[in-house]
PDB file of N, H, CA, C and O in Angstrom:
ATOM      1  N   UNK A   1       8.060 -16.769  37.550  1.00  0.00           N
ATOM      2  CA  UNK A   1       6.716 -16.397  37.114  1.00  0.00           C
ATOM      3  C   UNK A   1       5.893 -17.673  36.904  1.00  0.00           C
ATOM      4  O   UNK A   1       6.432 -18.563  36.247  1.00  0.00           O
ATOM      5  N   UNK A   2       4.819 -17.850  37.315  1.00  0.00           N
ATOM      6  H   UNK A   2       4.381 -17.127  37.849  1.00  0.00           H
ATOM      7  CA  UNK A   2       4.017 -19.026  37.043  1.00  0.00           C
ATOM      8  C   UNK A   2       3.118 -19.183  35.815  1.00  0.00           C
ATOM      9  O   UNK A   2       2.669 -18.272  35.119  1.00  0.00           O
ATOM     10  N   UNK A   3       2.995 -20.069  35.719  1.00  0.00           N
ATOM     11  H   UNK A   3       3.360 -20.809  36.285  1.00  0.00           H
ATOM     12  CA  UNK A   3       2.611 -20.402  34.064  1.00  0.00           C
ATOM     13  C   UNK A   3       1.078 -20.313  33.965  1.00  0.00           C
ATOM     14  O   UNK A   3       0.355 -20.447  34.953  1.00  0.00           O
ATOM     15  N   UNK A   4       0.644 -20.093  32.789  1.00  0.00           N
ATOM     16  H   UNK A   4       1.231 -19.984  31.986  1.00  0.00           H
ATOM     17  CA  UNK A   4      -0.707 -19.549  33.022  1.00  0.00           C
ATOM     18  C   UNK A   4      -1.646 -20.652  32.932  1.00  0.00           C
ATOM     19  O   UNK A   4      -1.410 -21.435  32.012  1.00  0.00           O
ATOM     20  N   UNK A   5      -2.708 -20.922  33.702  1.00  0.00           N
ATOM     21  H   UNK A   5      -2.900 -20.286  34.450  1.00  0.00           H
ATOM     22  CA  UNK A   5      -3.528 -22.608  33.623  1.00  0.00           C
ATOM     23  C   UNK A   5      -4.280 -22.400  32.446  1.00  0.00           C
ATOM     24  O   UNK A   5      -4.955 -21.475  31.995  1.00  0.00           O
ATOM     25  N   UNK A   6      -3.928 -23.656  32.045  1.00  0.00           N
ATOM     26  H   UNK A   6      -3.379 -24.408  32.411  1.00  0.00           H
ATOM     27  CA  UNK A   6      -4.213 -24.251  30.685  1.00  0.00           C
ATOM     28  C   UNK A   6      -5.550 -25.370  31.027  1.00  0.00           C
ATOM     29  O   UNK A   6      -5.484 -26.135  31.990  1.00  0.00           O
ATOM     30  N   UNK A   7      -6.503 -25.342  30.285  1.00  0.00           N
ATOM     31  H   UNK A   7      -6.556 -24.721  29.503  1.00  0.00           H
ATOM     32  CA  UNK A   7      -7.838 -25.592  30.074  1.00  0.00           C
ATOM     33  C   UNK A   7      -7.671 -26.787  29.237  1.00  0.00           C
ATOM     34  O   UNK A   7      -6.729 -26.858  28.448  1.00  0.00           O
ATOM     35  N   UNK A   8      -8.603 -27.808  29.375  1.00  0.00           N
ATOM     36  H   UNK A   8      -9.369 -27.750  30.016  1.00  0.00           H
ATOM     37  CA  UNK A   8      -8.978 -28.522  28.142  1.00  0.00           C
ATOM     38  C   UNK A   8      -9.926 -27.797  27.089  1.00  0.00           C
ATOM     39  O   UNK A   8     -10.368 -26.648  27.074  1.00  0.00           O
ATOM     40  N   UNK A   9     -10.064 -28.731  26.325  1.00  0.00           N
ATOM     41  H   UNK A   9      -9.705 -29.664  26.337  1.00  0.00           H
ATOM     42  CA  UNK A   9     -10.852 -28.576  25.360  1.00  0.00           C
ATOM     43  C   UNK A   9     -12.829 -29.227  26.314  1.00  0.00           C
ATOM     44  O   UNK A   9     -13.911 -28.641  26.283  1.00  0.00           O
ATOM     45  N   UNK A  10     -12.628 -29.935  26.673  1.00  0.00           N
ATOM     46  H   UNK A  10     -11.749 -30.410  26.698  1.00  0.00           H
ATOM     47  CA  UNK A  10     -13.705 -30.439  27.303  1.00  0.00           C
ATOM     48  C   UNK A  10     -14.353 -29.431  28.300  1.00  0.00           C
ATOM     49  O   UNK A  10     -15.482 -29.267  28.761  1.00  0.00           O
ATOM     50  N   UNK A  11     -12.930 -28.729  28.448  1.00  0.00           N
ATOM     51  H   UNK A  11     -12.013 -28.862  28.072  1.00  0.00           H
ATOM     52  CA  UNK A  11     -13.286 -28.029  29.974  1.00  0.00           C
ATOM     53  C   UNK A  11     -13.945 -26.808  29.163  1.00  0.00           C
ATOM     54  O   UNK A  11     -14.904 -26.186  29.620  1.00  0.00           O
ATOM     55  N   UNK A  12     -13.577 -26.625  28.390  1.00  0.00           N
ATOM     56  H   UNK A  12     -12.798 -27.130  28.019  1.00  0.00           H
ATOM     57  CA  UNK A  12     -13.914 -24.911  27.678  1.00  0.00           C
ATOM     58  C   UNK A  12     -15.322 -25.102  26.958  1.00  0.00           C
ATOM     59  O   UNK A  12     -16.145 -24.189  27.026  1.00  0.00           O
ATOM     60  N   UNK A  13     -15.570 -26.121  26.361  1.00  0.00           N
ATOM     61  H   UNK A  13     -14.901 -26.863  26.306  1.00  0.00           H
ATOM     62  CA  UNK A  13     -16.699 -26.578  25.816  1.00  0.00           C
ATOM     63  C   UNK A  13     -17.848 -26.518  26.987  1.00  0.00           C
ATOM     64  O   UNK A  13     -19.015 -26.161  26.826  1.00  0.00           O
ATOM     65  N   UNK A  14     -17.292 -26.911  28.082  1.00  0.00           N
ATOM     66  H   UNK A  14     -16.344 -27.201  28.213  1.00  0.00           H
ATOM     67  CA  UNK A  14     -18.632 -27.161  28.757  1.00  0.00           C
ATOM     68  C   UNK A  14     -18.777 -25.720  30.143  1.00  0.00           C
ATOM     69  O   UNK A  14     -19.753 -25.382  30.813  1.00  0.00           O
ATOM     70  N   UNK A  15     -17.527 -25.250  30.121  1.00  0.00           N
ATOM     71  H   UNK A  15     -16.734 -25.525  29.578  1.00  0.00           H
ATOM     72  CA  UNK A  15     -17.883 -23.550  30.017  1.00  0.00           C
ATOM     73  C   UNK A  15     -18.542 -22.468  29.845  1.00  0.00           C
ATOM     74  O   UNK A  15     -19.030 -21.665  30.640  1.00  0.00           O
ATOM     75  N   UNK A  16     -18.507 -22.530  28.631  1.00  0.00           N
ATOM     76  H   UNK A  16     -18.110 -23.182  27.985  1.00  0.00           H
ATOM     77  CA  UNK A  16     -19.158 -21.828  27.146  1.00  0.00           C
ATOM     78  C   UNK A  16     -20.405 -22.710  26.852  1.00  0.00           C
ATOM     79  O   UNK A  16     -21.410 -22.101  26.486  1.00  0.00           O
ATOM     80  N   UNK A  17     -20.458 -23.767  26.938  1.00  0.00           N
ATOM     81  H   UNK A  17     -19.641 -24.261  27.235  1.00  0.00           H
ATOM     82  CA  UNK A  17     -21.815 -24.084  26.889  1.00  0.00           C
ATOM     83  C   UNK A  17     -21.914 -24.366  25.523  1.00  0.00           C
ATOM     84  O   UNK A  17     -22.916 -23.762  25.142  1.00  0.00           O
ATOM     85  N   UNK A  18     -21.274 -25.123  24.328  1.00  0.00           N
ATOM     86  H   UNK A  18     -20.460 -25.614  24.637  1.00  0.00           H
ATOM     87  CA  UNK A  18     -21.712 -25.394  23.038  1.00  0.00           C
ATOM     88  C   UNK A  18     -20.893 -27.161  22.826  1.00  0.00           C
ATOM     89  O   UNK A  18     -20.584 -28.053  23.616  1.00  0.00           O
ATOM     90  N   UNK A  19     -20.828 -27.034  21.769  1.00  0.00           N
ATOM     91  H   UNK A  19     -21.079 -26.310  21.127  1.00  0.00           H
ATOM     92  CA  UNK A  19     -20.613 -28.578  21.381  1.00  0.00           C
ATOM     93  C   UNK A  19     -19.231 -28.229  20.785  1.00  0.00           C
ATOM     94  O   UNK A  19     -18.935 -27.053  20.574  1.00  0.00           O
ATOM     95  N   UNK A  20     -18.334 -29.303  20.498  1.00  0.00           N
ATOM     96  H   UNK A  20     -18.575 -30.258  20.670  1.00  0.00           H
ATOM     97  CA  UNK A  20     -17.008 -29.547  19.878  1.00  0.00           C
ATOM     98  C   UNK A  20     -17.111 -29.043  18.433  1.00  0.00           C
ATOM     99  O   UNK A  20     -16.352 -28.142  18.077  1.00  0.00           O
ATOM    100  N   UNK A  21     -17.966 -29.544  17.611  1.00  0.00           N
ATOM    101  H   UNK A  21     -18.582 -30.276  17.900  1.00  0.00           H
ATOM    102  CA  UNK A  21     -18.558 -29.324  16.489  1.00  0.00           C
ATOM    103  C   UNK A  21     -18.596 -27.515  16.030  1.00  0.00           C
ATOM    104  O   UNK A  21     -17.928 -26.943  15.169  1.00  0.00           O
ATOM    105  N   UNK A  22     -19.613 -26.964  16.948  1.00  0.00           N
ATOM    106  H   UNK A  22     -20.156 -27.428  17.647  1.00  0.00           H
ATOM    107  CA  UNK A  22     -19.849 -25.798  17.125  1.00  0.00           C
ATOM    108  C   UNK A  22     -18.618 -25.107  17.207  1.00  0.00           C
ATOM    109  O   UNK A  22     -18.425 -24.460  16.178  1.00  0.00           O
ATOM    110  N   UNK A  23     -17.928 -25.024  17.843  1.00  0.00           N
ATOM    111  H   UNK A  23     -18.085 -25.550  18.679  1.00  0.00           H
ATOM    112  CA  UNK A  23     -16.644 -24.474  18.910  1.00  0.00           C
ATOM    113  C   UNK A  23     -15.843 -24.947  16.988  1.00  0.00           C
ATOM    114  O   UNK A  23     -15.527 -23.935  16.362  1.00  0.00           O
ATOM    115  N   UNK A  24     -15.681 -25.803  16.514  1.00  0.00           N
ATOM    116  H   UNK A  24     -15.937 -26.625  17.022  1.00  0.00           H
ATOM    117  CA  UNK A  24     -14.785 -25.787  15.517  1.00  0.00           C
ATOM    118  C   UNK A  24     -15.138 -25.199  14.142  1.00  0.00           C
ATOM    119  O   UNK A  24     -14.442 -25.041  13.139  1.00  0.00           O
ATOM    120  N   UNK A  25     -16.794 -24.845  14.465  1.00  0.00           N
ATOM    121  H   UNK A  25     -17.359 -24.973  15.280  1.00  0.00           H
ATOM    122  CA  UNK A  25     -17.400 -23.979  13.147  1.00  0.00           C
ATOM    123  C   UNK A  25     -16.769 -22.573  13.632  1.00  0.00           C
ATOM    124  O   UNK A  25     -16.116 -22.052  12.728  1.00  0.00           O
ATOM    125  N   UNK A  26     -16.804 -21.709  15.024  1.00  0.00           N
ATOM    126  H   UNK A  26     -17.335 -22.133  15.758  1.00  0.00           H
ATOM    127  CA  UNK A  26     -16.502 -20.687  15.189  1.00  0.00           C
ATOM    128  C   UNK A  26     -14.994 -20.343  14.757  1.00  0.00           C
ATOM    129  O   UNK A  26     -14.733 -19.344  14.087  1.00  0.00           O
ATOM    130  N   UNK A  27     -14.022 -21.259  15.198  1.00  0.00           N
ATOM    131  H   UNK A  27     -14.234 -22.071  15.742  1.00  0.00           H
ATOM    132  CA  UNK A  27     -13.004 -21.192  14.720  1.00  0.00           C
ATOM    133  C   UNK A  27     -12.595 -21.378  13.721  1.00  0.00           C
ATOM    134  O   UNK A  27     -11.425 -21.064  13.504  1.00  0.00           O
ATOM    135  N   UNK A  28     -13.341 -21.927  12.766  1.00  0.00           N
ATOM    136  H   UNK A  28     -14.291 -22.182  12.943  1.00  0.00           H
ATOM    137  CA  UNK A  28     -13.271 -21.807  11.661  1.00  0.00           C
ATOM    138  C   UNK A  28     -13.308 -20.563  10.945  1.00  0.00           C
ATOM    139  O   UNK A  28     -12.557 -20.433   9.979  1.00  0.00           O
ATOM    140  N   UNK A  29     -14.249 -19.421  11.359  1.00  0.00           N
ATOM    141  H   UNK A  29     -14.860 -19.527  12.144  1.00  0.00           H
ATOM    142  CA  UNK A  29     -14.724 -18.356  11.089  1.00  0.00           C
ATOM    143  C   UNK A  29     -13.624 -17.067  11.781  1.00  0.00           C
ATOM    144  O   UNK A  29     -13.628 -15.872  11.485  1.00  0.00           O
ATOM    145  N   UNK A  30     -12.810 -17.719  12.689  1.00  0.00           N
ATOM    146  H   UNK A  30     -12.807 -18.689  12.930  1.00  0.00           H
ATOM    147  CA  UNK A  30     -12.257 -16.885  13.821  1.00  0.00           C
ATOM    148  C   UNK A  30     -13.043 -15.968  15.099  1.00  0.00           C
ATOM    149  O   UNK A  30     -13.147 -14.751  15.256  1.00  0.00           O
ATOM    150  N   UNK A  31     -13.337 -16.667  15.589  1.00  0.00           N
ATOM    151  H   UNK A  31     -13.253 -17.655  15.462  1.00  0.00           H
ATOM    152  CA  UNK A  31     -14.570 -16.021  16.361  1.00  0.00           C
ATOM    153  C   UNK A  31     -14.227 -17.030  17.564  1.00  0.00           C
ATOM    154  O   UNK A  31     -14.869 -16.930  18.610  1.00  0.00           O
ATOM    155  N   UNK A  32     -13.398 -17.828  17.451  1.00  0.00           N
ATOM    156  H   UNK A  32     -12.876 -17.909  16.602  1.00  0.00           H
ATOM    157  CA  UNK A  32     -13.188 -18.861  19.362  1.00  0.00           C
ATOM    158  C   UNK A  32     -12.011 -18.234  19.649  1.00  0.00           C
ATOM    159  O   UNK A  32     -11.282 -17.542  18.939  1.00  0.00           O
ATOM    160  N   UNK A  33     -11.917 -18.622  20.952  1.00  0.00           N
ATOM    161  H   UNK A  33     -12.510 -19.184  21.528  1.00  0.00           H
ATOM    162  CA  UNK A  33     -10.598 -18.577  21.656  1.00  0.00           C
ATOM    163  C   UNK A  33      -9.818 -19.098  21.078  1.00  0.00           C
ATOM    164  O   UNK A  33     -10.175 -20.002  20.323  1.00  0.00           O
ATOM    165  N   UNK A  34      -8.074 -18.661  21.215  1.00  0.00           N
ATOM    166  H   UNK A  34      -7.785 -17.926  21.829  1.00  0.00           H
ATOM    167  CA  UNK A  34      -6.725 -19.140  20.826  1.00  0.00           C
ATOM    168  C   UNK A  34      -6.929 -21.104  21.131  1.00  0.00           C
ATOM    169  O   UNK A  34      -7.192 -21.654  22.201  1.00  0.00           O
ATOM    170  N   UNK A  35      -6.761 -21.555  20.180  1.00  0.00           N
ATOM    171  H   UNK A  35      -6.548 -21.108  19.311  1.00  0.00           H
ATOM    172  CA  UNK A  35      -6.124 -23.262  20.366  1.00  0.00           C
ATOM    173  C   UNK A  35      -4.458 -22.843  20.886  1.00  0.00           C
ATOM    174  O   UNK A  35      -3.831 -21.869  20.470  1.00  0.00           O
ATOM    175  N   UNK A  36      -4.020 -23.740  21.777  1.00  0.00           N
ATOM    176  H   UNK A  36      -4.529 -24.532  22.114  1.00  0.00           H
ATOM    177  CA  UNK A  36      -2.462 -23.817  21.886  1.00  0.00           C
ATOM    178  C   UNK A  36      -2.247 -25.430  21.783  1.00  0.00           C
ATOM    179  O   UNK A  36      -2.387 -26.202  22.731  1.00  0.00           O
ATOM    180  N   UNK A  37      -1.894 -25.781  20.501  1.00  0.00           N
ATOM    181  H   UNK A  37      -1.781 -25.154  19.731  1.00  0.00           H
ATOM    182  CA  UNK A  37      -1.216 -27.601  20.560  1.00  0.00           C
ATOM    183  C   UNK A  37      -0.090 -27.715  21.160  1.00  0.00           C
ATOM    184  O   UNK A  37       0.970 -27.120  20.969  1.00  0.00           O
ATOM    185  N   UNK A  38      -0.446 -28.714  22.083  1.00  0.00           N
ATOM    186  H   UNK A  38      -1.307 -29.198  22.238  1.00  0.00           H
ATOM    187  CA  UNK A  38       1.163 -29.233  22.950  1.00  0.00           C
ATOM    188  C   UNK A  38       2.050 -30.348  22.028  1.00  0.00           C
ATOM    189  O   UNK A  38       1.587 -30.983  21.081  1.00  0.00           O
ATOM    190  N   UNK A  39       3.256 -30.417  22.470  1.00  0.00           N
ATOM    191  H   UNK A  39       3.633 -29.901  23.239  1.00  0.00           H
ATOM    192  CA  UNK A  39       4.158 -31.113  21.622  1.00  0.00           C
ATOM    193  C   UNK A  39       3.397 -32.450  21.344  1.00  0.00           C
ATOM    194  O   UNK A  39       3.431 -32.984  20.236  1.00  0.00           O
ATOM    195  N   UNK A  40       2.683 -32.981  22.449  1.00  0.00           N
ATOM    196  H   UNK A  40       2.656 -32.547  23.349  1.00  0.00           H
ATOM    197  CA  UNK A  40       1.993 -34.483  22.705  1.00  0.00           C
ATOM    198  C   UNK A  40       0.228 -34.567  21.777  1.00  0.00           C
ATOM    199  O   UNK A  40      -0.646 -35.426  21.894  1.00  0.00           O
ATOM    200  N   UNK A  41       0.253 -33.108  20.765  1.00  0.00           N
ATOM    201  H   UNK A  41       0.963 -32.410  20.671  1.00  0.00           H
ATOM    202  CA  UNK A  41      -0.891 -33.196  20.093  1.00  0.00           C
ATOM    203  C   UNK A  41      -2.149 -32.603  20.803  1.00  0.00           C
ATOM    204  O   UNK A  41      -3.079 -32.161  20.129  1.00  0.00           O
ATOM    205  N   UNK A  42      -2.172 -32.597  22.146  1.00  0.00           N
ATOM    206  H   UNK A  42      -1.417 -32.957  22.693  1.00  0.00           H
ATOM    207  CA  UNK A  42      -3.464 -32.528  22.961  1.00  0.00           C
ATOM    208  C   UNK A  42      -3.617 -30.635  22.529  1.00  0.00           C
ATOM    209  O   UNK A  42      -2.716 -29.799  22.476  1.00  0.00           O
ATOM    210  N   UNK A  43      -4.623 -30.523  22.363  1.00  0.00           N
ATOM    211  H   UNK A  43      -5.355 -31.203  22.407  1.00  0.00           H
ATOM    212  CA  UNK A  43      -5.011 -28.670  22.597  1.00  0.00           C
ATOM    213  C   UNK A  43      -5.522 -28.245  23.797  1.00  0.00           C
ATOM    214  O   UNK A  43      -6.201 -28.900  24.588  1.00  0.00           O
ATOM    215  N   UNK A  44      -5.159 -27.126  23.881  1.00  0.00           N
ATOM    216  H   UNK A  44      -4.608 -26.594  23.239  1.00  0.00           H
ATOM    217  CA  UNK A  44      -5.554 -26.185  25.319  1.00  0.00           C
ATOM    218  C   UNK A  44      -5.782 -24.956  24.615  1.00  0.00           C
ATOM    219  O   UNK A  44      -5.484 -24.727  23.443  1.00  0.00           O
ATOM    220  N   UNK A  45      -6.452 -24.028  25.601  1.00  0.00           N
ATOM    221  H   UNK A  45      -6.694 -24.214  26.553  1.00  0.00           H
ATOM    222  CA  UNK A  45      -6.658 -22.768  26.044  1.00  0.00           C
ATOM    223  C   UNK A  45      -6.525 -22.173  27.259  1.00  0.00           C
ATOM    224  O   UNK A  45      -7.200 -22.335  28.276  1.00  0.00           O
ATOM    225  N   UNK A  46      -5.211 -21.186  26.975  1.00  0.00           N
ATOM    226  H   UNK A  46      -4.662 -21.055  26.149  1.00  0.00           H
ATOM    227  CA  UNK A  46      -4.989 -20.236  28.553  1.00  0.00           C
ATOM    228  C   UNK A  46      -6.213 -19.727  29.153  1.00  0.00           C
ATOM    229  O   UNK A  46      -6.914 -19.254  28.259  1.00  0.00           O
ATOM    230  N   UNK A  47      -6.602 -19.657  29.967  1.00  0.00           N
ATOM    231  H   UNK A  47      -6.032 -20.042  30.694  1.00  0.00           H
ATOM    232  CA  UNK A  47      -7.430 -19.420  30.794  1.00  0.00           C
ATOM    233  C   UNK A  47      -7.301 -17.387  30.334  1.00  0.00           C
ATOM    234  O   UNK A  47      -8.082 -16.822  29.569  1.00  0.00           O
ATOM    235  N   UNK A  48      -6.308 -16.812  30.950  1.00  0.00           N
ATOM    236  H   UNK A  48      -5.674 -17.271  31.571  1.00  0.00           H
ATOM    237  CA  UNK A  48      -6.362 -15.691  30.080  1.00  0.00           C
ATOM    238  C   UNK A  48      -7.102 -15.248  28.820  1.00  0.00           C
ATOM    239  O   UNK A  48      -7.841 -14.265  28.767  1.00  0.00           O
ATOM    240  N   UNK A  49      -6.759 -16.265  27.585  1.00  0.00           N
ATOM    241  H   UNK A  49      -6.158 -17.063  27.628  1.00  0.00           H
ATOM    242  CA  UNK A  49      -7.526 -15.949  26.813  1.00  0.00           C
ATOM    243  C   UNK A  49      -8.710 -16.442  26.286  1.00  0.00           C
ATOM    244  O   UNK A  49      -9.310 -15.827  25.405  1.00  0.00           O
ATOM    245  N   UNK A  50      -9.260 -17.915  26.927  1.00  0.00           N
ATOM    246  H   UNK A  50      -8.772 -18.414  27.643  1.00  0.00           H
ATOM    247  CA  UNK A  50     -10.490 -17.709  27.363  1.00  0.00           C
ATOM    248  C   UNK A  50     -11.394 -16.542  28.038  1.00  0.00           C
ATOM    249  O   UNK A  50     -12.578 -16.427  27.719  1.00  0.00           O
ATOM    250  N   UNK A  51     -10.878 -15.815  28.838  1.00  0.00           N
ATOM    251  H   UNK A  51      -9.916 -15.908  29.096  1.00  0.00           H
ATOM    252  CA  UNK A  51     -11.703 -14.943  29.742  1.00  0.00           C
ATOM    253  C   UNK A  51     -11.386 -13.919  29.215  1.00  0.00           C
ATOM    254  O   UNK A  51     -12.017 -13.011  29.756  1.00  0.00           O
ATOM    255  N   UNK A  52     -10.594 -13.460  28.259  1.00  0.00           N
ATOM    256  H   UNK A  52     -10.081 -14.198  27.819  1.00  0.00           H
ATOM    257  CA  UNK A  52     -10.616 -11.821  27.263  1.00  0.00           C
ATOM    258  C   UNK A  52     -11.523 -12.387  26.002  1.00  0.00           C
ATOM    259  O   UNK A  52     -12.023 -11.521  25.284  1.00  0.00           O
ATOM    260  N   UNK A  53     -11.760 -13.696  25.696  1.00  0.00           N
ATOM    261  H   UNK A  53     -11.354 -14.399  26.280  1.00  0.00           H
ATOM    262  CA  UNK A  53     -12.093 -14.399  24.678  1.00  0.00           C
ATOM    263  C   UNK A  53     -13.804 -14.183  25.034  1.00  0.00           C
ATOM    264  O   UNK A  53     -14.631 -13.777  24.218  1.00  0.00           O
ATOM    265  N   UNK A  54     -14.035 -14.502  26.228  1.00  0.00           N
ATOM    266  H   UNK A  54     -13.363 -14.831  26.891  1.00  0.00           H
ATOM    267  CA  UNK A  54     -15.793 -13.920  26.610  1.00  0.00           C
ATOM    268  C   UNK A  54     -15.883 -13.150  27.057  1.00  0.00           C
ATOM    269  O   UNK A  54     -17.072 -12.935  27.291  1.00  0.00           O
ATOM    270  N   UNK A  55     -14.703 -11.779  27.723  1.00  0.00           N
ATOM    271  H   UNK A  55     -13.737 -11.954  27.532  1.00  0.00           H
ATOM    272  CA  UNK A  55     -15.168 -10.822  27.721  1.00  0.00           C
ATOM    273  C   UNK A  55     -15.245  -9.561  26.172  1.00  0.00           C
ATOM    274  O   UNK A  55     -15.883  -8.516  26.294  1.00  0.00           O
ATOM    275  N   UNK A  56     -14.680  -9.824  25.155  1.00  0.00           N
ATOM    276  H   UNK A  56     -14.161 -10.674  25.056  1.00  0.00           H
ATOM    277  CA  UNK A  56     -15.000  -9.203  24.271  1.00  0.00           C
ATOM    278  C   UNK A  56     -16.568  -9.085  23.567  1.00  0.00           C
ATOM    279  O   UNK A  56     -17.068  -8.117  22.994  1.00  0.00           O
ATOM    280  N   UNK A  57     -17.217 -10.617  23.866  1.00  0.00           N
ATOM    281  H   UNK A  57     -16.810 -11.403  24.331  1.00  0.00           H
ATOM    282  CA  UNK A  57     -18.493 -10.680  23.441  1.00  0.00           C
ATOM    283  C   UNK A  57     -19.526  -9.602  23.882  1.00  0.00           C
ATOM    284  O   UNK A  57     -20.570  -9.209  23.362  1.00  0.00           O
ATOM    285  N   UNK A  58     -18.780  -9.214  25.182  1.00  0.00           N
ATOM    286  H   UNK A  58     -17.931  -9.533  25.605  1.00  0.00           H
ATOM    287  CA  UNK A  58     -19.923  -8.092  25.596  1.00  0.00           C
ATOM    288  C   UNK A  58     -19.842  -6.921  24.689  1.00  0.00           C
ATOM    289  O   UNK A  58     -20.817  -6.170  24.650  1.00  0.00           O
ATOM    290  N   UNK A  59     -18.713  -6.647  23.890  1.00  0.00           N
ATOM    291  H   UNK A  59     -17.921  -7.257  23.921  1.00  0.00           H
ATOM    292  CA  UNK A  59     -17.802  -5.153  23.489  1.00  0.00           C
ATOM    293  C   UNK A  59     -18.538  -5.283  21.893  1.00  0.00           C
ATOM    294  O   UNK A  59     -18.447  -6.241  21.126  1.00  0.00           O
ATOM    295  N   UNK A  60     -19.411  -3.772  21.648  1.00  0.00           N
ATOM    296  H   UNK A  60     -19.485  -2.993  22.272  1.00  0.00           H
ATOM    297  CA  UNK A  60     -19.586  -3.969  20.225  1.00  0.00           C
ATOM    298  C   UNK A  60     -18.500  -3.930  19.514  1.00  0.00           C
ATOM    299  O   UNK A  60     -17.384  -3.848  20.026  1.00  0.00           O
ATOM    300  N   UNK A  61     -18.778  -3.999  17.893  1.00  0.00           N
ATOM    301  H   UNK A  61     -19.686  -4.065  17.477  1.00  0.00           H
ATOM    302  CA  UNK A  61     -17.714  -4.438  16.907  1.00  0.00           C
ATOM    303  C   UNK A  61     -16.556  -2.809  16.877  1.00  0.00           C
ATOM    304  O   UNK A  61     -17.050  -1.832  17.440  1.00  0.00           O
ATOM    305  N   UNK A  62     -16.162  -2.758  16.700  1.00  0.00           N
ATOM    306  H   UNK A  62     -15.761  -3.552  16.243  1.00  0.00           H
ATOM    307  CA  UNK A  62     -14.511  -1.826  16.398  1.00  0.00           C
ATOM    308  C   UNK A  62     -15.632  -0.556  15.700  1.00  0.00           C
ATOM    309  O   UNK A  62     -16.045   0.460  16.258  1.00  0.00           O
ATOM    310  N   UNK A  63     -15.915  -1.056  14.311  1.00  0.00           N
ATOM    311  H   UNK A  63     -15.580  -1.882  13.858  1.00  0.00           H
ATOM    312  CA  UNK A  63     -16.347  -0.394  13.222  1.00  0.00           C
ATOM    313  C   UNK A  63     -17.754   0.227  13.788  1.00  0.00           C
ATOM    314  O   UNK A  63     -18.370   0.753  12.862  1.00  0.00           O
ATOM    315  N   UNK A  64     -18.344   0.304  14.868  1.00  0.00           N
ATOM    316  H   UNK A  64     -17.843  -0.123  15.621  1.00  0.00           H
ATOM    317  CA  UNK A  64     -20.016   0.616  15.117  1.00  0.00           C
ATOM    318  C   UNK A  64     -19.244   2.237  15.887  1.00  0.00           C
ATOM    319  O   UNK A  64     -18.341   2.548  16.664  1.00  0.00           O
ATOM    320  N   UNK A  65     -20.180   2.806  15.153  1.00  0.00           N
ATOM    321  H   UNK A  65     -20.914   2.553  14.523  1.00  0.00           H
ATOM    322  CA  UNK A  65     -20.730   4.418  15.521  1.00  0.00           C
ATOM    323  C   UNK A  65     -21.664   4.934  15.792  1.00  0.00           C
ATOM    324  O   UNK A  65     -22.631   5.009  15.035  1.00  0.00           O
ATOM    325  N   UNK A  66     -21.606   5.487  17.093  1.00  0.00           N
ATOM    326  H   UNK A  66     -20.819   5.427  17.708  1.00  0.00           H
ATOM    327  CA  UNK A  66     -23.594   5.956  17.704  1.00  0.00           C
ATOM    328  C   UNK A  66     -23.578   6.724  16.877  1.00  0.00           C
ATOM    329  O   UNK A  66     -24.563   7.433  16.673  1.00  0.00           O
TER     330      UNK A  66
END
C-alpha cells in the first residue's frame, strides 16, 4: 500500500492562502488540519486530511437545523 503524500507546512500555508501565525491561531482553536511531527521534529500534513480538512468548510455546523 503506498503511503499517503505528506505536505509541508510551507506547502499548506501557501495552499490555503494564510500566514504561519494564522494557521497556529486556528489550531489553536481546533479548526486546522491534523499536524503529524516526524521523529526529525519537522511537521506535515497528509494530503488526505488536508483535502477533508477544506472540504468540510463547505459543510454547515453538525448542530444547524432548517
Amino acid at each position: 500500500m503506498a503511503r499517503p503524500k505528506m505536505l509541508k507546512l510551507p506547502e499548506v500555508l501557501d495552499e490555503i492562502g494564510i500566514s504561519r501565525a494564522a494557521f497556529y491561531r486556528m489550531r489553536a482553536r481546533g479548526q486546522a488540519p491534523r499536524l503529524v511531527k516526524l521523529p526529525n521534529g519537522h511537521l506535515r500534513v497528509r494530503r488526505n486530511d488536508l483535502d477533508d480538512w477544506l472540504s468540510n468548510l463547505d459543510s454547515p455546523p453538525a448542530d444547524c437545523t432548517d
